[in-house]
C-alpha positions in Angstrom: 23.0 189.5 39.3 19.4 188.7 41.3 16.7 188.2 38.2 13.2 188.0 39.7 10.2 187.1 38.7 8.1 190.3 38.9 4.4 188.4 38.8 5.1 186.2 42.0 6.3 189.2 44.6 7.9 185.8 46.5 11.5 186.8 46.3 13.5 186.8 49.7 15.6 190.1 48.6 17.1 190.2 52.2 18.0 186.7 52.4 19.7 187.2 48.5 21.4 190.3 49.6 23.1 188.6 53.0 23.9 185.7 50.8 25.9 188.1 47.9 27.5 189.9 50.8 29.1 187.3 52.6 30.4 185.4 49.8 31.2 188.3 47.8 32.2 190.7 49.9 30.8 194.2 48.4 30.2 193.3 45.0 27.5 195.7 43.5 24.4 194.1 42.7 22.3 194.0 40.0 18.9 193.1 40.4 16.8 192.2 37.5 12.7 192.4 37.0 11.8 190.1 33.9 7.9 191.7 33.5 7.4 188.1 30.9 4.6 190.5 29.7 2.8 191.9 32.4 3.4 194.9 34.1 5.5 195.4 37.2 3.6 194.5 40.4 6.9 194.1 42.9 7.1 195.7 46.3 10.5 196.4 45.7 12.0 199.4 47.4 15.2 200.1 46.1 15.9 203.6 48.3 15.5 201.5 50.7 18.3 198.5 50.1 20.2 201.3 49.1 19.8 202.6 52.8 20.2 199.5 54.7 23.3 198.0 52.8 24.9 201.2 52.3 28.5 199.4 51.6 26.8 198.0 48.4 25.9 199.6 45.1 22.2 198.0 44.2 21.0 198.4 40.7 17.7 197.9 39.1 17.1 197.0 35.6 13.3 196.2 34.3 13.3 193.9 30.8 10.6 191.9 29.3 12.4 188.9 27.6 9.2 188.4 25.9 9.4 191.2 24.2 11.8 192.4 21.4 12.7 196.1 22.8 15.5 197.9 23.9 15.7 197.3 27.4 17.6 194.0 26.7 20.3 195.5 24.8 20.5 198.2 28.1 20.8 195.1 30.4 23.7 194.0 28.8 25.7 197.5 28.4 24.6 198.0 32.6 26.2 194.4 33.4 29.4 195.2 30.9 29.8 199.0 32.6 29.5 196.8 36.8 31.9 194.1 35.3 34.3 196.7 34.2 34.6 198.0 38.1 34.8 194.8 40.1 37.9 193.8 41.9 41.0 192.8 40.0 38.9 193.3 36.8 41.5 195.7 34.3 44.5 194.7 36.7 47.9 195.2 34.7 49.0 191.6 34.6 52.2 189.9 33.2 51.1 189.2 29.5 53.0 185.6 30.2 49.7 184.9 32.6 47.7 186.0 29.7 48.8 183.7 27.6 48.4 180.8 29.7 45.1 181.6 30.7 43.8 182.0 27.0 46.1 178.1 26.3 43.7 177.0 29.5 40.6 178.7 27.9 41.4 177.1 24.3 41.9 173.5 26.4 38.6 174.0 28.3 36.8 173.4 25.0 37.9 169.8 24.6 39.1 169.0 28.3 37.2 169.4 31.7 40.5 168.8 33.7 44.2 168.3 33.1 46.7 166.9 34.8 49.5 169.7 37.2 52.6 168.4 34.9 50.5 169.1 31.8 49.1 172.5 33.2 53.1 173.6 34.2 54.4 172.8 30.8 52.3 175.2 29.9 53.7 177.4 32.0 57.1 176.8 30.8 56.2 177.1 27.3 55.3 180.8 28.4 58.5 181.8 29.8 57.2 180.5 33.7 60.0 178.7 34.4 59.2 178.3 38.6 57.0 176.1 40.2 56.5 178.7 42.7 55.0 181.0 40.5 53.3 178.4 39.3 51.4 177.8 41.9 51.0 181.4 42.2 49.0 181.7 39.1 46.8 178.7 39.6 45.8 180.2 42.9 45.1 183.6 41.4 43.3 181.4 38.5 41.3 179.5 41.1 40.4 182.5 43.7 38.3 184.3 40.2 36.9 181.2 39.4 38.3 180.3 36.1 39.7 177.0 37.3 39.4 175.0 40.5 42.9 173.8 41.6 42.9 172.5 45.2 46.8 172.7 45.7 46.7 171.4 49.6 44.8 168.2 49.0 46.7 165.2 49.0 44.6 163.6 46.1 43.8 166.1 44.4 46.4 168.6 44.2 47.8 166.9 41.3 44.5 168.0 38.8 43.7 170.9 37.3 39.8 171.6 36.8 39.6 173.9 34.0 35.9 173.9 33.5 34.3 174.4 37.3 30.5 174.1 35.9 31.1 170.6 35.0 32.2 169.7 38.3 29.0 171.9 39.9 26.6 169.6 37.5 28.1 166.5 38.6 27.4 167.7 41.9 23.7 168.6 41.4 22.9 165.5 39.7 23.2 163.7 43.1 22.3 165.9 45.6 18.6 166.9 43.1 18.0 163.2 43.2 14.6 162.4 44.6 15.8 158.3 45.3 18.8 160.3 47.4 15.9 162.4 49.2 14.3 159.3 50.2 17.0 157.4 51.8 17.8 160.5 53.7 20.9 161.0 52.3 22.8 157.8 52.3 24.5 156.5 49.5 27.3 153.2 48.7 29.7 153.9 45.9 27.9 151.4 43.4 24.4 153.8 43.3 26.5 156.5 42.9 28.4 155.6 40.0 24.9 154.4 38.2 24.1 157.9 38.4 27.0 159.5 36.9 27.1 156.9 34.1 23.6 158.3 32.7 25.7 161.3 32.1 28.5 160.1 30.4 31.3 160.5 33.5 34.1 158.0 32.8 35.4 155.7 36.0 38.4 158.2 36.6 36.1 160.9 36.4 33.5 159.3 39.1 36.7 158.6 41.3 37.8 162.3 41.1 34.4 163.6 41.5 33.4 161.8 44.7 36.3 162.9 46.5 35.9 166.6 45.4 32.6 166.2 47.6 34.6 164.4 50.9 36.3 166.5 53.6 38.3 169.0 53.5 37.1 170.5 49.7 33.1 170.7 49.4 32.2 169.3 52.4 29.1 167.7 50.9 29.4 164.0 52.3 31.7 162.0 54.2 32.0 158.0 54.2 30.4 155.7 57.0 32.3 152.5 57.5 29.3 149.9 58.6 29.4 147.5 60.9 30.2 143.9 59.0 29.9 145.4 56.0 33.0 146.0 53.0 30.8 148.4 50.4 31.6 151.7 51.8 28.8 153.7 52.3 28.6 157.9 52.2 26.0 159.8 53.9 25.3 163.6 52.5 24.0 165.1 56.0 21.8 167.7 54.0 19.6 165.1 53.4 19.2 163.5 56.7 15.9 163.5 58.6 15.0 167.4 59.9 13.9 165.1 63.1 16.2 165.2 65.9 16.9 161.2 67.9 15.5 160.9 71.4 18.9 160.5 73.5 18.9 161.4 77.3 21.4 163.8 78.8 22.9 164.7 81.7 22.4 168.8 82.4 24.8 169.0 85.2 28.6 170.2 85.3 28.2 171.5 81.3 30.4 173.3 79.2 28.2 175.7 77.0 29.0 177.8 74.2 27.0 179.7 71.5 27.5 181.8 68.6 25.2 184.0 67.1 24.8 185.3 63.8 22.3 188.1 62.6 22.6 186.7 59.5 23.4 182.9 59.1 24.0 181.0 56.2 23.0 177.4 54.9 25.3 174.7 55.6 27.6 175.8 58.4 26.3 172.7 60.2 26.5 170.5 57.5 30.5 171.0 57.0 31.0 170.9 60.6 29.0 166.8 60.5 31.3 166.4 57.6 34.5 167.6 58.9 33.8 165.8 62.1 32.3 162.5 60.7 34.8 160.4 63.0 33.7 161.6 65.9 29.7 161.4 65.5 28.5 159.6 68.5 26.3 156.1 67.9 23.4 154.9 69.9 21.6 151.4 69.6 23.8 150.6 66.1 22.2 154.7 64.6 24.3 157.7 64.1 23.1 160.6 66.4 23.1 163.0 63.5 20.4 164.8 62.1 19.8 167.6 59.8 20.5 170.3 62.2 22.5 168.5 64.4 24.9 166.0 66.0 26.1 164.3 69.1 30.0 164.3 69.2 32.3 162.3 71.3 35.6 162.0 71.4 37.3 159.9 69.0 39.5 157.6 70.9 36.4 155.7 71.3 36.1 153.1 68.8 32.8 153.3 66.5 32.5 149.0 66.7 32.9 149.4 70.4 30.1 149.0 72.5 29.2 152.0 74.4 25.9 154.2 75.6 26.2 158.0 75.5 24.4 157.8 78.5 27.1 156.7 80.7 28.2 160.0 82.3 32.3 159.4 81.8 31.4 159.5 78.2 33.3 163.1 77.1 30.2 164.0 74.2 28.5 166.9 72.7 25.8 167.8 71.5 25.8 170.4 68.4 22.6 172.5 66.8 21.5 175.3 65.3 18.8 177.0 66.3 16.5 180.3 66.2 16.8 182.0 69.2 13.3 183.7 69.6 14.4 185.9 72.4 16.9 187.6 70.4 15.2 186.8 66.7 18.6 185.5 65.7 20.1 182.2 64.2 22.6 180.2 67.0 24.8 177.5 66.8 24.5 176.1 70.6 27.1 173.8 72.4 27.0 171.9 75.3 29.8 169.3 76.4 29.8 166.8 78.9 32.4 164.9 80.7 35.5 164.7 83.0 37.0 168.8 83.0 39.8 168.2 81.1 38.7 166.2 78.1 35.3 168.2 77.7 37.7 171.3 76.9 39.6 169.5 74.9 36.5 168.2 72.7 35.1 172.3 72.7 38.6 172.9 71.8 37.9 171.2 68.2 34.7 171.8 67.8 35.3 175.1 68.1 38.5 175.3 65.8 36.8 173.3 62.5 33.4 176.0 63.3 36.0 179.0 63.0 37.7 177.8 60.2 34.3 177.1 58.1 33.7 180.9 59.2 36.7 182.0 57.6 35.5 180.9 53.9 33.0 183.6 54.0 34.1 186.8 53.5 31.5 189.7 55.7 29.9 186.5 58.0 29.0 188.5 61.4 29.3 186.2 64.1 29.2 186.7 67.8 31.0 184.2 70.3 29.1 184.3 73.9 30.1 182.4 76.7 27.3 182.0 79.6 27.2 183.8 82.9 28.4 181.1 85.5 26.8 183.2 88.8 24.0 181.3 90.9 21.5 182.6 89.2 22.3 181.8 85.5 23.1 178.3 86.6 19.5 178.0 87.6 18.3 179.4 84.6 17.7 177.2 81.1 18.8 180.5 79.3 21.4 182.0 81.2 22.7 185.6 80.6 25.9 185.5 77.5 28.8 187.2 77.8 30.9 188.0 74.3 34.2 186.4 74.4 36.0 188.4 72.9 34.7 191.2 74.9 36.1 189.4 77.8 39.3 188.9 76.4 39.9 192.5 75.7 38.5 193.1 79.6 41.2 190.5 80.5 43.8 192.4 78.5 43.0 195.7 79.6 43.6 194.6 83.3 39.6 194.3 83.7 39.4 190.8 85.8 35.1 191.5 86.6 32.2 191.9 85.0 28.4 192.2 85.8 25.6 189.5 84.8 22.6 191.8 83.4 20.8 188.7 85.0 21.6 189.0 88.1 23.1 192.2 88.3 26.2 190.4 90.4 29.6 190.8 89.8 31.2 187.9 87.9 35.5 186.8 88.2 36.0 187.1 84.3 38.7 184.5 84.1 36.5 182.0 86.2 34.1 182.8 82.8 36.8 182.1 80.6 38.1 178.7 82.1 35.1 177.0 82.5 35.0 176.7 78.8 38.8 177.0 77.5 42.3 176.5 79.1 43.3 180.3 79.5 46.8 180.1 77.5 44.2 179.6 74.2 43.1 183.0 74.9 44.1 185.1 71.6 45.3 187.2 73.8 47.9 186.2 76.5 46.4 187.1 80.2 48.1 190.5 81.3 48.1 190.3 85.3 47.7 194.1 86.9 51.7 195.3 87.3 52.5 197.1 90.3 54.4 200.7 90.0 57.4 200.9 89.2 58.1 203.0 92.9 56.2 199.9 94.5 58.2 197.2 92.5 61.6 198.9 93.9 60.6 199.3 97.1 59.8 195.5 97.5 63.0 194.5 95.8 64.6 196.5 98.0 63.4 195.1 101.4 63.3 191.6 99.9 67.3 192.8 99.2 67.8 193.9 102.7 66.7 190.5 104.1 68.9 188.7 101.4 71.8 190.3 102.9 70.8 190.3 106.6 70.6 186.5 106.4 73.6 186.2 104.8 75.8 188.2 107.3 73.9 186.3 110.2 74.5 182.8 108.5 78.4 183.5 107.6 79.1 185.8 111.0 76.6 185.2 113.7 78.9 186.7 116.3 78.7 189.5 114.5 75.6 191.0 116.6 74.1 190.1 120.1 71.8 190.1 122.2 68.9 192.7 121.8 70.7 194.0 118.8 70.3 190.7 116.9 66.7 190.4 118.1 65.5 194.0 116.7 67.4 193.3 113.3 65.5 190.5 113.0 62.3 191.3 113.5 62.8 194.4 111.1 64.0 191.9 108.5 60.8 189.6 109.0 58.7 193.4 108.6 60.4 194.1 105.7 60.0 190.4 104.1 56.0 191.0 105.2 55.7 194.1 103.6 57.3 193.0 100.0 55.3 190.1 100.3 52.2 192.5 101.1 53.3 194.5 97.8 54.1 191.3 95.5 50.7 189.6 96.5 48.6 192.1 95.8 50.1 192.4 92.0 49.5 188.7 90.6 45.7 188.7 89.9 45.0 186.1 92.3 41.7 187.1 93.4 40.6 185.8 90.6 41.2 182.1 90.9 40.9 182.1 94.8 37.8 183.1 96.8 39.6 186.5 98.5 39.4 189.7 97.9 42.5 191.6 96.7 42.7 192.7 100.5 42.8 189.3 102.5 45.4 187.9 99.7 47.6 191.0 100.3 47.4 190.3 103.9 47.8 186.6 103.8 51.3 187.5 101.3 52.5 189.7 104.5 51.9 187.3 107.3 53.3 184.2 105.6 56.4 186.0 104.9 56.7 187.7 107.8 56.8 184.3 109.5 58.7 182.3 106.6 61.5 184.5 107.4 61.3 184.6 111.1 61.6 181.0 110.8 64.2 181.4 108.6 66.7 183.2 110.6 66.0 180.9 113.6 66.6 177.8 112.3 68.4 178.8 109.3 71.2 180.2 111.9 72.6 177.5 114.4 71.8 177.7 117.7 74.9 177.6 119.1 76.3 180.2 117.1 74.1 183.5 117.6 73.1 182.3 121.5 74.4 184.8 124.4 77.2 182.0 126.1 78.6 182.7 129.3 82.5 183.2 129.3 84.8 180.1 129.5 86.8 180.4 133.2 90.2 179.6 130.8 89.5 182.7 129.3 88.3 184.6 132.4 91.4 183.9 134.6 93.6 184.8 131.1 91.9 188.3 131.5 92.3 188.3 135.6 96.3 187.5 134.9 96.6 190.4 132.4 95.1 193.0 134.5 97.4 192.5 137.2 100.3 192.1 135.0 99.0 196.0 133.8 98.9 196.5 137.3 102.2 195.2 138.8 103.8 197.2 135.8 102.3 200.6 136.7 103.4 200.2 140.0 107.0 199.6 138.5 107.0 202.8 136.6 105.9 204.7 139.2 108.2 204.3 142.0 111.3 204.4 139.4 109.6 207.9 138.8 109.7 208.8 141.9 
């Protein structure tokens, strides 16, 4: 539900609507006009709305809350009749999770959390004898906001938080604190525990409460160990300073990625600072963080060690959002610097806690790009982008080029793709063109044919001479040159080496052709498969048997006669 205040005409009703949408999915919306005596002066269109976010139902409802009439009494009925048809709303459930939801709501009154063993007997008590299920219920509890139970948090997991505004007050107490807004969002335990006293929080409570708003849950703050210092000090990085640090940086050999969102909400950039707190880069004894950004190195660097991000074998990057004017949209850019290897491996993070804050929302559009690599875009401070994911299904679909609308040249897709990210972190595995399935057993064939050639040459070389050997051969060495021709041409090679498909098949020919020639010349001994002149032993053995044929016929004939 949106109320607005009809007198001031200052409501951002696209911003509200992209807000509703993305954390709650297609929930109707009801937007509310409080006149507070006047009448209405809005430029609200509601045909409009209506028309652009067509995948959500937009009410309207006009009351004057000054005023005792009966368009109150109508706002109530309209919100009971959208209630009645939101998700999971009239679900048939067991009546044993009934039960334990109306114990939890009867406990809410006097309790603002409980302990897990308290919250199971429960369970038990109702007939829910698993843990599994639960678990199950507390999750299904948690996900409609009845209770907050964060079951995969090591220090947590073992409360229950049965009333989820007391924990959202607790919050807004600090972060609405103008002393907080002056510091620039940095905080020690001991101020923040002042706070929480004015409002009655016990010490168990503070200690609960301040790591609901560390890593890994709210993502609101995360704690900064100081130099020489034991009080442990916590910075909330949507406080910081708007203004970014002067730090100098190297432009050349950059890994760059962006994403782009039409619409982008508050704070993505603050849970990424958060979630990545032990890897923010220091310069001069200061954090490079600010409120719209951060310089990020990687973490085997210790935070007491002396360093300067300047030094060009520093693996860092830098981290902002910004509005890209060109395109009128909101952009995360990043740009890494360092040796090949570790730069990918620091984008590989970076990348992976950005995607998984994108996952909490539920409708976010986002766009991936990787930029062009071609001459021209290397030149260029804003290079042509290229969706990634678009080049993933190019890569899977046997597509290995694309053009730059820049410089209208064609572009080797996977050189795109490895410039920023090893290629077996592609979602989808790299699918090399196949050759036919005639081709494939054609080439199998020959490559057969030479198999056994060899063979028969190696284990019988007398077997064939002279010319005869030669010819077989050379047709062995044609076939090997035209499988290797075939198998070449099939790997996808042209598009990590600078050949066309053409010269690679060519080059796959000759160097088989001539591995095998050498093959059978040196794989066959010399003095085997060589033309040898007849030993005289075995010519005068030949001489002696003629002329004992010879003597013999003469025999035969003159007994004949």
């Amino acid at each position: 539900m949106l109320v607005v205040d009809d007198r001031k005409q200052r409501t951002e009703f696209d911003y509200w609507f992209n807000i509703i949408k993305i954390l709650g999915g297609n929930s109707p919306i009801l937007v509310v006009f409080n006149e507070i005596g006047s009448s209405s002066s809005t430029n609200f269109d509601l045909n409009t709305y209506r028309e652009h976010y067509k995948e959500v139902l937009i009410e309207r409802c006009d009351v004057n809350l000054a005023a005792e009439d009966g368009r109150f009494q109508y706002l109530l009925s309209k919100v009971q009749e959208m209630v009645c048809k939101l998700e999971h709303v009239g679900d048939r459930l067991p009546i044993k999770w009934i039960q334990v939801r109306e114990e939890l709501e009867k406990l809410k009154k006097n309790f603002n959390y409980i302990r897990l063993s308290e919250y199971c007997d429960i369970c038990r008590s109702n007939d829910i004898l698993e843990e599994s299920d639960h678990l199950l219920l507390s999750s299904y509890l948690h996900d409609l906001g009845i209770i907050l139970h964060f079951q995969n948090d090591s220090e947590l997991h073992d409360l229950v938080f049965l009333n989820p505004q007391w924990v959202a007050n607790a919050i807004y107490t600090v972060l609405s604190d103008r002393d907080l807004h002056n510091k620039g969002g940095k905080f020690n335990k001991t101020w923040l525990f002042k706070r929480w006293d004015k409002k009655g929080y016990i010490y168990e409570q503070k200690n609960i409460l301040l790591n609901l708003m560390k890593k890994n849950n709210f993502d609101i703050c995360y704690e900064l160990q100081l130099q020489d210092k034991d009080d442990k000090y916590y910075i909330a990085p949507q406080l910081l300073p708007i203004e970014k640090p002067y730090f100098s940086w190297n432009n050349k050999n950059n890994l760059n990625f962006r994403f782009q969102y039409p619409f982008m909400p508050k704070g993505i950039i603050v849970q990424l600072i958060v979630r990545l707190s032990t890897y923010i880069a220091q310069e001069n004894g200061r954090d490079l963080v600010w409120q719209k950004g951060a310089i990020f190195i990687k973490n085997d660097l210790n935070r007491n060690q002396a360093y300067s991000i300047q030094n060009i074998d520093i693996t860092k990057a830098e981290v902002i959002e910004n509005f890209n004017t060109k395109k009128g949209l909101n952009v995360i850019n990043i740009r890494v610097s360092g040796s090949p290897q570790e730069r990918k491996a620091l984008l590989t993070i970076i990348l992976k806690e950005i995607r998984e804050i994108h996952n909490k929302f539920k409708n976010l559009v986002v766009n991936e790009l990787i930029p062009c690599n071609c001459q021209i875009c290397n030149n260029n401070t804003e290079p042509f982008f290229y969706d990634y994911y678009l080049l993933c299904k190019y890569i899977k679909n046997k597509i290995l080029e694309v053009r730059c609308e820049e410089s209208t040249k064609m572009v080797k897709i996977l050189y795109l793709i490895d410039d920023v990210i090893e290629i077996n972190q592609l979602n989808q595995p790299i699918m090399n063109p196949q050759i036919s399935p005639a081709e494939r057993g054609i080439a199998l064939a020959m490559a057969l044919a030479v198999l056994i050639v060899f063979i028969v040459l190696v284990l019988n070389p007398r077997a064939m001479e002279g010319g005869t050997l030669a010819i077989i051969r050379f047709l062995a060495a044609a076939f090997a040159g035209i499988s290797g021709y075939l198998l070449t041409g099939s790997l996808g090679l042209e598009a990590y080496v600078p050949l066309s498909k053409t010269n690679i098949k060519a080059t796959g020919a000759f160097a088989a052709f001539v591995l095998v020639l050498l093959l059978f010349f040196y794989g066959v001994p010399a003095s085997e498969n060589s033309d040898k002149p007849k030993p005289i032993s075995d010519a005068k053995t030949t001489i002696t048997a003629i002329a004992s044929v010879n003597q013999q016929s003469d025999r035969t004939e003159r007994f004949t006669n």
